[in-house]
N, C-alpha and C positions, 0 to 999 in steps of 0.2 A: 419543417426541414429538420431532419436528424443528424448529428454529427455522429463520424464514425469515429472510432477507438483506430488510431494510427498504428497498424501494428508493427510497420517497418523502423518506426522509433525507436532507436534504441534502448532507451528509459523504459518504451511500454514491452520491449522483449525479455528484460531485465527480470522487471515484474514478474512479468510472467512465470522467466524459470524461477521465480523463487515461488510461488504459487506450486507452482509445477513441483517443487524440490521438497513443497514442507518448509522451508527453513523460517528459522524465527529473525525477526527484522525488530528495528527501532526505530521510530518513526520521533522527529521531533519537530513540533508545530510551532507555529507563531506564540500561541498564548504561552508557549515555553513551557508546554506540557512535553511530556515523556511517554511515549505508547511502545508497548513492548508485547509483540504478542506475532502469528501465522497471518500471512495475507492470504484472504479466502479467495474473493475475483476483486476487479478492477472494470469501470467504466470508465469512458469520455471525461467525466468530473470526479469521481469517488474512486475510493480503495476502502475495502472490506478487511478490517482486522480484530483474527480473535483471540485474547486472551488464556495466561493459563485456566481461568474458570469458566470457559466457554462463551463469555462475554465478547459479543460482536460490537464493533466498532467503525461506523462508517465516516471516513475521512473526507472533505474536500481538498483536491490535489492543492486548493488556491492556500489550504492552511499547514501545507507541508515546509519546514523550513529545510529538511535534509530527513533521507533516507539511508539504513546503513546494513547492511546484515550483521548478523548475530555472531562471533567465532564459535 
């Protein structure tokens, strides 16, 4: 059984437009790390982010503490 990506969610429409948009986000997780960088895509569990040196970053949503766009 496969879970789908809600995409009526507002969080996963969110997403999305910034996917969509390019913009740079800041991601801050549990371990109190700090990710700064373009959300690529997004699954059911992960978010895809890459840095300025082209470094991908795959996220579990369960290690997101707060998500925020970049001004």
């Amino acid at each position: 059984m496969s879970i789908e990506l809600e995409t009526g969610l507002p969080s996963v429409r969110q997403i999305q437009t910034l996917i969509r948009e390019e913009r740079e986000v800041e991601l801050k997780l549990i371990t109190n790390d700090l990710i700064t960088g373009k959300m690529r895509w997004q699954d059911q569990h992960c978010i895809c982010v890459v840095d300025h040196y082209d470094q991908q970053t795959v996220i579990w949503r369960s290690a997101i503490v707060y998500m925020k766009p970049k001004l």
